[in-house]
C-alpha positions as CSV (number, residue, x, y, z in Angstrom):
1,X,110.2,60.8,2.4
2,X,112.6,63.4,3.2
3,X,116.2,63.4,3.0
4,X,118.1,65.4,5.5
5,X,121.6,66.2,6.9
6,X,122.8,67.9,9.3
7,X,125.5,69.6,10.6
8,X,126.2,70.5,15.0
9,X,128.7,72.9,16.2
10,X,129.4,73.1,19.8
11,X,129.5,76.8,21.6
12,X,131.7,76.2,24.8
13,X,132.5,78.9,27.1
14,X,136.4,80.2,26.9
15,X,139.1,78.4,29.3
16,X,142.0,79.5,29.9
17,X,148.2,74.3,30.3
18,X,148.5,71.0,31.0
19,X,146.1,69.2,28.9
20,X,145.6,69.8,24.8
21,X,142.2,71.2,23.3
22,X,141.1,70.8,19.9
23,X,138.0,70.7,17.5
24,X,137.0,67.3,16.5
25,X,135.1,67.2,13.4
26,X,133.5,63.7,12.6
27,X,131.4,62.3,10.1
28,X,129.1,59.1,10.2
29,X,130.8,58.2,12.8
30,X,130.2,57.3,16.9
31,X,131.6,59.1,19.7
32,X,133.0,56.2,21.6
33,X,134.4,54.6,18.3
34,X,135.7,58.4,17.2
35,X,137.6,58.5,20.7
36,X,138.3,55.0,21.0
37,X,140.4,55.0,18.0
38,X,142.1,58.8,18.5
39,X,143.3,56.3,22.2
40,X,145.1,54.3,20.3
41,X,146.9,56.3,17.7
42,X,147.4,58.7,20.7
43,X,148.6,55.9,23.1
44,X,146.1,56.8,25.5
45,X,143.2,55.8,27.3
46,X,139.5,56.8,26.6
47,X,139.3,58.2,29.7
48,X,142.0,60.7,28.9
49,X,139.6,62.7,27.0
50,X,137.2,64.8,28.6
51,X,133.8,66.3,26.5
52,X,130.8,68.3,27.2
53,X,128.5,66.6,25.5
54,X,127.7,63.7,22.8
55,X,126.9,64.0,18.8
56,X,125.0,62.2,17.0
57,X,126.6,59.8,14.6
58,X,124.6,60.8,11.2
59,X,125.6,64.0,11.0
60,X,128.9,66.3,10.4
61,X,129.8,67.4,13.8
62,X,132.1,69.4,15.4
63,X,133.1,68.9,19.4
64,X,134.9,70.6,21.7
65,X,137.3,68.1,22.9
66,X,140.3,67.9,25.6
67,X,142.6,64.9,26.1
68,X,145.3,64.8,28.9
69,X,149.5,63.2,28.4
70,X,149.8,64.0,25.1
71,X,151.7,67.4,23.6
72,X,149.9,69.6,20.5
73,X,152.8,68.3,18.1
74,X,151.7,64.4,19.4
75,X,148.0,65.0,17.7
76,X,149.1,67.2,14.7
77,X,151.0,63.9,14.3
78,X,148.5,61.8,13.2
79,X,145.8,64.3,11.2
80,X,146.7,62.2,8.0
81,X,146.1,59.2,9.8
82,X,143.1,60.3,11.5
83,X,141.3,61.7,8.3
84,X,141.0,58.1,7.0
85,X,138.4,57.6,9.5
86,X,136.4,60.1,8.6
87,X,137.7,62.7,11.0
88,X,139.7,66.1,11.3
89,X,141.1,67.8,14.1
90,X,142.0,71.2,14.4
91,X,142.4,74.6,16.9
92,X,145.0,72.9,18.8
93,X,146.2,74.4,21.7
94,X,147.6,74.0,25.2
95,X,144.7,74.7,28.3
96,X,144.9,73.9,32.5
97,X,142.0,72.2,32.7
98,X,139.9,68.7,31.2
99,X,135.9,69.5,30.0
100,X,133.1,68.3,31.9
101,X,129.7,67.3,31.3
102,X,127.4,70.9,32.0
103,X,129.8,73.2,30.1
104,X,127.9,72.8,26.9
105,X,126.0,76.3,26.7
106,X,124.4,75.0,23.1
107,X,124.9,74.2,19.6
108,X,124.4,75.4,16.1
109,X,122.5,73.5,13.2
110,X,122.7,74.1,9.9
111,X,120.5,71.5,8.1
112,X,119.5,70.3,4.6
113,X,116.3,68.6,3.8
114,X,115.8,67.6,0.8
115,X,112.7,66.6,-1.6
116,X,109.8,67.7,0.7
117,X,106.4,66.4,0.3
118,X,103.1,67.3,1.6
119,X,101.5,64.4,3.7
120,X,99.0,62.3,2.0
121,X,95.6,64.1,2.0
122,X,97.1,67.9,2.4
123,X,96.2,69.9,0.0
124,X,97.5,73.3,1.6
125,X,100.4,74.8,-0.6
126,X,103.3,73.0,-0.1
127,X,105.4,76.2,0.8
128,X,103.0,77.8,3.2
129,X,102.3,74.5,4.7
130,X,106.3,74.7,5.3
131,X,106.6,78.2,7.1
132,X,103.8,77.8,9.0
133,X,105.0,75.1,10.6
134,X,108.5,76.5,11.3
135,X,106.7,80.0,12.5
136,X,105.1,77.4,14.8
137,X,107.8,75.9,16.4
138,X,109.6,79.2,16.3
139,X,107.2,81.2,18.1
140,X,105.0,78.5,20.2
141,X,108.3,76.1,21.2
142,X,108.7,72.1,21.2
143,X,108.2,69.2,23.4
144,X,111.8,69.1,25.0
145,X,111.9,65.2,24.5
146,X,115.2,63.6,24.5
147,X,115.9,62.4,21.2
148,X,116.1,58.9,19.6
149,X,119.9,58.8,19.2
150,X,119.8,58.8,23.3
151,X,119.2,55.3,23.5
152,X,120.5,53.7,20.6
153,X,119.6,51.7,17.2
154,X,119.2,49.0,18.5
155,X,115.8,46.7,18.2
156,X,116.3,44.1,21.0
157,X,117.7,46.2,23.3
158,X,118.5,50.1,24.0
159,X,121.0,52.0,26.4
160,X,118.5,52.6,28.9
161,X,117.4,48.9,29.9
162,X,121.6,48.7,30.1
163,X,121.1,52.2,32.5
164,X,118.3,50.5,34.7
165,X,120.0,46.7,34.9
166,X,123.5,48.8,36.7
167,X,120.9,51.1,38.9
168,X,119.9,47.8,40.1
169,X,123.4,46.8,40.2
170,X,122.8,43.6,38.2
171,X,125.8,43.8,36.8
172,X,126.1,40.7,34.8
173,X,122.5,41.1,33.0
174,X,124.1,44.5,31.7
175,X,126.6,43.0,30.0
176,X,125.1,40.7,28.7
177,X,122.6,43.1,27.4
178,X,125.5,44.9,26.2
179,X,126.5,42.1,24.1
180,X,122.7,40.8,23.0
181,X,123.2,40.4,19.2
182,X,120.7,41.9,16.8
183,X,118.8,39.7,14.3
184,X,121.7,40.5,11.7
185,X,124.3,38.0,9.8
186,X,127.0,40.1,10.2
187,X,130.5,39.6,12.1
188,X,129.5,41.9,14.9
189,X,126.9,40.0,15.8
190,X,128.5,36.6,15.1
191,X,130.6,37.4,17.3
192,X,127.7,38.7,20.0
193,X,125.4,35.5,19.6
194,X,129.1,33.5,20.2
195,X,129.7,34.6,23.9
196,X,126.4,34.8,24.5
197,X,126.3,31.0,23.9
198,X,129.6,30.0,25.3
199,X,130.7,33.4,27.6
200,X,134.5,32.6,26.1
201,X,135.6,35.8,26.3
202,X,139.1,35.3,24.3
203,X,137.2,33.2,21.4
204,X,134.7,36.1,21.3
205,X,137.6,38.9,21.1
206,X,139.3,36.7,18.1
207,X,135.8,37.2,16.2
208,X,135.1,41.2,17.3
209,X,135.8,43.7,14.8
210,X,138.8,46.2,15.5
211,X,136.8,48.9,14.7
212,X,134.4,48.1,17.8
213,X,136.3,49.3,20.6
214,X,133.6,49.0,23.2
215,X,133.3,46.0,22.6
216,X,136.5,44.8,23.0
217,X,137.4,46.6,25.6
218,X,134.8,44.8,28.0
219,X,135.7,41.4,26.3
220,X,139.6,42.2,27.6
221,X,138.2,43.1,30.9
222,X,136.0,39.4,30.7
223,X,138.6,37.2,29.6
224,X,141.0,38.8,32.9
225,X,138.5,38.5,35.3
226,X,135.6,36.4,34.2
227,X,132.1,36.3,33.8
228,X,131.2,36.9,37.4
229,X,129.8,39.6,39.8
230,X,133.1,41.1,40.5
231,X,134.9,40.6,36.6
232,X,131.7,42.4,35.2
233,X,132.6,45.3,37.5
234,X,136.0,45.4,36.6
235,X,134.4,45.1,32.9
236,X,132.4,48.1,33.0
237,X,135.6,50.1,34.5
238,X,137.2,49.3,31.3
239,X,134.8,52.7,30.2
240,X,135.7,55.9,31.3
241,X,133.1,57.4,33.6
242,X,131.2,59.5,30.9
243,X,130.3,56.4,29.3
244,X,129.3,54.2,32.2
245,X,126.9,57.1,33.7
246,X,125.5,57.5,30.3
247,X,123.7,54.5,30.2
248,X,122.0,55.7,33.6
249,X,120.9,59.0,32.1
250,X,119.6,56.9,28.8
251,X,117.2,55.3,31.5
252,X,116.8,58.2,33.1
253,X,115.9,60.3,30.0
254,X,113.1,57.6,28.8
255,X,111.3,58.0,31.9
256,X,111.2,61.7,31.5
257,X,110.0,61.0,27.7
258,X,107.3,58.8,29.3
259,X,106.9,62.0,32.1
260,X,106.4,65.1,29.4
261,X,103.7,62.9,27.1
262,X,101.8,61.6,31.0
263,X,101.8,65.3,32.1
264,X,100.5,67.1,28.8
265,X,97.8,64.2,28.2
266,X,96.6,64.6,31.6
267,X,96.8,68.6,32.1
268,X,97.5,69.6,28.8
269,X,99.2,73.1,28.7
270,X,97.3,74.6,32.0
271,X,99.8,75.3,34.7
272,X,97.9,73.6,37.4
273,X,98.5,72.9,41.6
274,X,100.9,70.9,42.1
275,X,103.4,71.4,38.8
276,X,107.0,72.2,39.5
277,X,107.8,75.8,38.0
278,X,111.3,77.2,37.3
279,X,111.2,80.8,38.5
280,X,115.1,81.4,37.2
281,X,115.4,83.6,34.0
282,X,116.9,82.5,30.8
283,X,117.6,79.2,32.0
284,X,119.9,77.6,29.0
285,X,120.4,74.2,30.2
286,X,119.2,71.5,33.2
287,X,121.7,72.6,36.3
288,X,120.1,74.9,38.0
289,X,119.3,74.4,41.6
290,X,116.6,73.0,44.2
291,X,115.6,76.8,45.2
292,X,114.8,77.8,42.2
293,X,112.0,75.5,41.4
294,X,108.8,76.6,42.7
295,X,105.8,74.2,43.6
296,X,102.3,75.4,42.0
297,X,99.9,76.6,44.8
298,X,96.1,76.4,44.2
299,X,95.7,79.8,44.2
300,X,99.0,80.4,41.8
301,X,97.0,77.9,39.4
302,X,93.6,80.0,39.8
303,X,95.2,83.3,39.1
304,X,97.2,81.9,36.3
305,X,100.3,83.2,37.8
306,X,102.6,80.7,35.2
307,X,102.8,80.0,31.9
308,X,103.3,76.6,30.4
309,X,106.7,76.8,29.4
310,X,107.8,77.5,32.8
311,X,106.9,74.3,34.0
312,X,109.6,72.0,34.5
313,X,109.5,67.8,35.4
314,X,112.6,66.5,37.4
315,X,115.3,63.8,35.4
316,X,115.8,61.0,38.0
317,X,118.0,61.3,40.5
318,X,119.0,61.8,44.3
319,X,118.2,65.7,44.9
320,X,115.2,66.5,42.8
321,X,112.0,67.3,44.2
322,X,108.6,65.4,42.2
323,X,105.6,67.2,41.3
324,X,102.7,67.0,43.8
325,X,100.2,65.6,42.0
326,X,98.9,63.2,39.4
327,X,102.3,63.7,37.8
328,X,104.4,63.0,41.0
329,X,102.0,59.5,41.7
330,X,102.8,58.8,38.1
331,X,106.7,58.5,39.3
332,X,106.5,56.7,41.8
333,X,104.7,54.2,40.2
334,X,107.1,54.0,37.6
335,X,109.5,53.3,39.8
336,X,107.8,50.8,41.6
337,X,107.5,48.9,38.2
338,X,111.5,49.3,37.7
339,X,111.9,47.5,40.9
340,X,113.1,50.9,41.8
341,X,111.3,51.8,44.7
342,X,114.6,51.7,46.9
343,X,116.6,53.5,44.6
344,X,118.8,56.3,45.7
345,X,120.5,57.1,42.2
346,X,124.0,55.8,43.5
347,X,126.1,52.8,42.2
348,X,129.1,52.7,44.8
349,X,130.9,49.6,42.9
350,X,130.9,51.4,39.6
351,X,131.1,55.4,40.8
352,X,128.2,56.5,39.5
353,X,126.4,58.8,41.4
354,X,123.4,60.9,40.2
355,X,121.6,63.9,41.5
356,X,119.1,64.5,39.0
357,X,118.1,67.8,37.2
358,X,115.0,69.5,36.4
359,X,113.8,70.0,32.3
360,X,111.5,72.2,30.7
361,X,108.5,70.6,28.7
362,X,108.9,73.1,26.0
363,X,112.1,74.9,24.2
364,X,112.0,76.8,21.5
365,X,115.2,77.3,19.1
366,X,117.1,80.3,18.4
367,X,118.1,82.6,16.0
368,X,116.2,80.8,13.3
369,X,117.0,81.4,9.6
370,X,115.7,79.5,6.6
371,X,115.3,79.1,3.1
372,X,113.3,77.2,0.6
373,X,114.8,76.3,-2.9
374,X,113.8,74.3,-6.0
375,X,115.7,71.9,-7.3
376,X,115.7,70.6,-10.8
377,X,115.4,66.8,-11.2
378,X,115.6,65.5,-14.3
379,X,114.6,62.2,-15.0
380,X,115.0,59.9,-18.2
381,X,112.0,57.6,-18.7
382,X,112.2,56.4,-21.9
383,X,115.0,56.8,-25.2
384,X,114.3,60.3,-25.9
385,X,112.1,61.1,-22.9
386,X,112.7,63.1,-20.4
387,X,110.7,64.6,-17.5
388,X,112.2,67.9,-15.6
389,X,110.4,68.2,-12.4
390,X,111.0,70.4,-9.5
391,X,111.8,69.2,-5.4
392,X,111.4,71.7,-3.3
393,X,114.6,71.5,-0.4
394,X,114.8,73.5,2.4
395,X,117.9,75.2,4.4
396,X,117.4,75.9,8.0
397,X,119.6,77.2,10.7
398,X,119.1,77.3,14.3
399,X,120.3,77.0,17.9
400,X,119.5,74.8,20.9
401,X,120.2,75.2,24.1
402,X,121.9,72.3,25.8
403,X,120.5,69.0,26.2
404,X,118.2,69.5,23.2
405,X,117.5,68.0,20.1
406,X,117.5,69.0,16.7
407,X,115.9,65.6,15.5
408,X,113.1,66.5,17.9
409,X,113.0,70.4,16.4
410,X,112.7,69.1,13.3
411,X,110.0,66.0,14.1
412,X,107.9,68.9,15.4
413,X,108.1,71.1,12.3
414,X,107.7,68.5,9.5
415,X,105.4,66.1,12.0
416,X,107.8,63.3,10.4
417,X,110.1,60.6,12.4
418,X,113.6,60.3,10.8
């Protein structure tokens, strides 16, 4: 099996000073926890902080960050206490404005995978197999599926059945779904199974980890205003906006998983009547607008006016447009199955509103470098025995644009799930 780590960089376009930016570098670690516990050191709220994007936790990151009501000195105040968590900050500096969600242009990969195999029953050369299959990806694109970390580790239950329980504004069953233990002896999810059995709220805090701010940050909310209707609204305001909506574009993001593999099984890579085309140039991420996506005409199909990485399939929301055949029935069906059929993408009682996007079904990455190396492993199987064999690692470099995944870049190239 393969053994990789990676490394993301933001690229954020220059601002130009009310509120303090800085570079957050993080390591193993979540990006609520990660800004959960700068908060507190910070005497802040999480919704002080403003981001245009989220990293992935198993990785060395750096993020673009912006926090409001505290000064430059205030956060170069606690680096040494920071750094004990596994994280760094640096490039303070004074700006006017907070980050939003959108303002991500794209990030930079540099990734190490290590002792690569063939898969059973290849015999091609190992290193040819290897560019090949990055020549591939580089030249022919990916699927643009949204990747794994976007609905979380868990087995019992992911963000997006949270995202689809508050589009249905059945606010209690999300947080209880928030708070559905895993099948784990561990004081987490102790303490889960516990208010999931009684709903005490303060007995459930007393048992909740420090380090999972979340967590207790809706169990606070609980134990003020209860396990009803109404307290499980205020609960979910305990999270600043960026988090709430994300659960809704976790559910919104499966669907569209579910949409790209329905729409190449059924067409494949034709362009065909009916599709939904972006006719913009260079477009780097999902916000571009209604008039630039163009529906597929029969005779557009029969000349072949489009190519396949033109086509684009719409991210739920209130403004998007669905594709006019097989594809489009497929959606509403979907959303009759959700119990969605009514939906208009809005949650009044928790802010969320949600216009929807449009994706392409294939990126390709950028600026792609990479290298293969061997590695000398030496290994001691008996007293005075030793065997010196070679893994082969390899060193890649790329960028995405926004809203894609390296996890999925990489699944495509080594036809592996990490």
């Amino acid at each position: 099996m393969a053994h990789w780590r990676a490394e993301g960089c933001s690229q954020l376009p220059i601002q130009l000073a009310s509120h303090v930016a800085f570079t957050l570098r993080k390591e193993n670690l979540e990006m609520f926890e990660a800004v959960g516990f700068l908060a507190m050191k910070l005497g802040v709220i999480p919704s002080d902080f403003s981001y245009a994007g989220l990293k992935d936790k198993k990785a060395v990151t750096y993020q673009a960050m912006v926090v409001r009501k505290v000064t430059p000195e205030r956060l170069k105040n606690i680096e040494k206490e920071i750094e004990k968590k596994r994280m760094n900050v640096f490039n303070i500096r004074s700006i006017d404005d907070s980050l939003r969600l959108g303002q991500l242009k794209g990030n930079h990969f540099d990734i190490v995978i290590r002792n690569l195999k063939n898969q059973i029953n290849d015999s091609a050369n190992l290193k040819d197999r290897i560019l090949e299959a990055i020549e591939n990806v580089k030249n022919k694109g990916f699927v643009n599926y949204y990747g794994p970390q976007r609905f979380g580790m868990g087995r019992k239950v992911h963000t997006d059945q949270i995202g689809l329980a508050l589009l249905k504004s059945e606010m209690v069953e999300a947080v209880k779904l928030f708070l559905t233990p895993e099948d784990l002896d561990d004081p987490v999810n102790r303490a889960k199974k516990y208010f999931l059995q009684t709903e005490d709220a303060k007995g459930t805090l007393s048992l909740m980890p420090e380090f999972k701010v979340r967590e207790r940050a809706l169990l606070e909310s609980l134990h003020r205003f209860g396990m009803t209707e109404e307290g499980c609204i205020q609960a979910w305001f305990s999270f600043p906006h960026s988090m709430r909506i994300f659960y809704v574009h976790a559910y919104s993001s499966k669907i569209w998983n579910e949409a790209v593999s329905y729409r190449l099984g059924t067409y494949g890579s034709r362009v065909v009547e009916g599709d939904l085309v972006c006719l913009g140039e260079d477009v780097d991420d999902e916000h571009f607008p209604n008039n630039k996506v163009h529906l597929v005409t029969e005779e557009e199909e029969s000349a072949n006016t489009y190519a396949i990485h033109q086509v684009v399939l719409p991210v739920l929301g209130y403004n998007i447009q669905y594709p006019k055949n097989k594809v489009g029935q497929w959606y509403q069906e979907i959303l009759s199955r959700d119990g969605l059929q009514t939906c208009r993408f809005k949650v009044p009682t928790l802010k969320l509103n949600v216009p929807g996007c449009y994706r392409q079904i294939l990126k390709c990455p950028h600026n792609v470098s990479y290298q293969l190396k061997e590695e000398r492993d030496t290994d001691v199987k008996m007293e005075g025995s030793h065997i010196d064999e070679a893994t082969l690692s390899l060193l890649i470099s790329f960028d995405l644009d926004a809203s894609c995944y390296a996890t999925v870049c990489l699944r495509e190239i080594m036809k592996h799930d990490f």
